[in-house]
C-alpha positions in Angstrom: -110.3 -33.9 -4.6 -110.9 -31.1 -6.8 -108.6 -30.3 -10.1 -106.4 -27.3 -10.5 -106.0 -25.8 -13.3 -103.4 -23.0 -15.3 -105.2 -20.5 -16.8 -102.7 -18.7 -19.6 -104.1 -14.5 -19.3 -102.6 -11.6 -21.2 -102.4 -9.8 -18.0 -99.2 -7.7 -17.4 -99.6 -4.8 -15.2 -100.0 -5.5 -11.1 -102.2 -2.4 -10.9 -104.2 -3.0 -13.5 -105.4 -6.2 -12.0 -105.7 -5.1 -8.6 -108.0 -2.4 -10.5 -110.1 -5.2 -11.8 -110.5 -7.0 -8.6 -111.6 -4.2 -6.6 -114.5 -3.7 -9.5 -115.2 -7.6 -8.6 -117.9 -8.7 -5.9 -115.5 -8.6 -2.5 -116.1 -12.1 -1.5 -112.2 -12.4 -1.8 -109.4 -10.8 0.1 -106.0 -9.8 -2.1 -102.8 -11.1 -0.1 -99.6 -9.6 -1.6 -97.2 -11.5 0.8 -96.5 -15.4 0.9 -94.5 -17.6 -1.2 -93.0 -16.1 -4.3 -94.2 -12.7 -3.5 -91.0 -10.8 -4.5 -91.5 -12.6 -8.0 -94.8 -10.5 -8.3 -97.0 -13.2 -7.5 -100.4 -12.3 -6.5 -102.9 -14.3 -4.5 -106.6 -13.8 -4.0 -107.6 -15.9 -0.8 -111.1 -16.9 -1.5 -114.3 -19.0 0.6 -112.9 -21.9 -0.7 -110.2 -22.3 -3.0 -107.4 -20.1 -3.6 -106.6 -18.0 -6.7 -102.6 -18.0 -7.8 -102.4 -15.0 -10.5 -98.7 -16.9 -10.7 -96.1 -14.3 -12.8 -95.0 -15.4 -16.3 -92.8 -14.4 -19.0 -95.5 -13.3 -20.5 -97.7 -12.0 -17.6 -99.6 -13.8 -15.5 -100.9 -17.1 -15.2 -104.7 -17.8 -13.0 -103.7 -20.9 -11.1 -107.1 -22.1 -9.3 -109.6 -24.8 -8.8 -111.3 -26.3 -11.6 -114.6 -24.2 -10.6 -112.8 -20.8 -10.5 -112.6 -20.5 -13.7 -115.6 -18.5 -14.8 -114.4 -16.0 -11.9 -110.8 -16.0 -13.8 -112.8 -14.9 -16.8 -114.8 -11.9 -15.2 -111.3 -10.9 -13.7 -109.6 -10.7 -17.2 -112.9 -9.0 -18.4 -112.3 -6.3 -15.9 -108.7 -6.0 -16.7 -109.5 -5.8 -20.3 -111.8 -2.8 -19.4 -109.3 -1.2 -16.8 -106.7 -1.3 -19.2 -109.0 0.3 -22.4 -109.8 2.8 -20.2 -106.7 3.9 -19.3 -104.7 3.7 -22.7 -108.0 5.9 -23.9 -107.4 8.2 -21.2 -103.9 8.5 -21.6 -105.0 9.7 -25.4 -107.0 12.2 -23.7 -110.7 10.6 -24.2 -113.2 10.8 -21.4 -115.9 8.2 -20.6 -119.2 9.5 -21.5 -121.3 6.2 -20.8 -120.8 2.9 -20.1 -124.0 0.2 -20.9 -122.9 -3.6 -19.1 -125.2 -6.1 -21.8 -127.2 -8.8 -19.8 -124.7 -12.0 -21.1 -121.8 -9.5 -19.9 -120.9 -7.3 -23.1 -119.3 -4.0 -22.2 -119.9 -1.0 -24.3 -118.1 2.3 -23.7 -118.8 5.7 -25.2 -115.8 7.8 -25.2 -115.3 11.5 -26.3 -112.2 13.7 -26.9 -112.3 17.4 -27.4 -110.0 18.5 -29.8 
């Protein structure tokens, strides 16, 4: 028996997050119907155990297994970077270079001509 558990994210924007999957290895397949779907509910049909990306009040919660959670944090990683990216280049910056860290630090170089 394995143990769920709700995983409080600060992610808001459908888009952003289907974004971030699609940067994640494809072991996964994103299923946009199903219960609560016209809530905005989001489910990520895995080998295994299901991922729930539930809508909140305040975004959306991870709902999963116990041992999904470190995949729940490389998700809001991504969204974290999909999301910089495109408030930056909404500002009018341009990625110039990008250097992944080997524990999983992201650095971005970004440039705006003025």
């Amino acid at each position: 028996m394995s143990q769920i558990a709700r995983i409080r994210t600060h992610m808001v924007d459908p888009a952003l997050i289907t974004k971030a999957l699609d940067d994640l290895e494809k072991a996964y397949e994103v299923v946009e119907e199903g219960r609560n779907a016209s809530r905005g509910d989001i489910w990520v049909k895995m080998f295994g155990p299901n991922l729930l990306l539930q809508r909140s009040r305040d975004g959306y919660d991870a709902i999963c297994s116990v041992n999904r959670t470190r995949f729940v944090r490389k998700l809001v990683q991504r969204y974290a970077y999909q999301a910089a990216r495109a408030k930056l280049e909404a500002q009018g910056f341009t990625l110039a270079s990008e250097e992944i860290e080997e524990e999983g630090r992201i650095h971005l170089t970004l440039r705006r001509m003025t």
